[in-house]
Each structure stands twice: as C-alpha cells, then as structure tokens.
C-alpha positions, 0 to 999 in steps of 0.5 A: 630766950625762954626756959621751960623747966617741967616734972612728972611722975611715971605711972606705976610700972610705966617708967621705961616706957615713959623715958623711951617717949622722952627718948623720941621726942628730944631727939626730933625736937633737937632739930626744931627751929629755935631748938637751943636745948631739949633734955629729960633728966632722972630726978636723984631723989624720986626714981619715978619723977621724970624731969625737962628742961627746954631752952627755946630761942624764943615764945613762936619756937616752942609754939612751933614746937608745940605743932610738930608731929613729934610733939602731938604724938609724945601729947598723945602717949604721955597722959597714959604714962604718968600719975598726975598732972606734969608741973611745967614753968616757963621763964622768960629770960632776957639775952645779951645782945653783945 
C-alpha cells in the first residue's frame, strides 16, 4: 500500500477556488483503480494551507492516477492556485496478508 501525505498554501485571495479544484478531483479520483482513499483537508492552524491525503493500493495505481484526464486538469489549474511549491510524501507501507 502507498500513502501520499501533501500540504499547499492557497495563493492570496485563491483559496475557494483552490478547494472547488480539490473538490473535482477527489470525487473522480475516488473511482480510480486502486483508489482506497483520496481526501483534502483544511489544516486548523494555517487557514490558507490545504492538505492531502491519499491511500493507494499500490505504486502502478496512483501512476495510473497520475495519467487521468482528471488528474492532468487539476496539474493544470493547481499551480495558479497556490504560493510555493505543495510539499508531498510518499510512504510505502507493507500490508497484512492475513
């Protein structure tokens, strides 16, 4: 399983529209192959900062991911939405087979 923790800061005067293209994207990516959890988050202490949180079945699903219309629109749109760089991580986590 993969989890994929990220963070970004909304541009100035950007932050609904930021949170409308999160909106879009985790409800199409929901239904991506793979897809085990997809979700944005308000972080409580930096009203501006927008955070993810992805749970991926494994590495080829969120590559797929990465490959949907969905996804290469949000990519689109999100650069002139935030301040900064998003900060992501990636953690491979090993499952119970039992």
């Amino acid at each position: 399983m993969l989890i994929v923790l990220g963070s970004a800061t909304a541009a100035p005067g950007r932050r609904d529209e930021l949170l409308d293209a999160a909106r879009g994207v985790a409800a199409a990516t929901r239904t991506d192959r793979g897809c085990l959890a997809y979700s944005f988050a308000a972080d409580v202490e930096a009203e501006d900062r927008i955070l993810s949180i992805e749970v991926w079945a494994d590495r080829a699903a969120l590559d797929e991911h990465m490959t949907h219309d969905h996804t290469q629109e949000f990519l689109r749109v999100a650069p002139g939405l935030v301040d900064g760089e998003p900060v992501m991580s990636f953690y491979e986590v090993a499952t119970d087979p039992g």
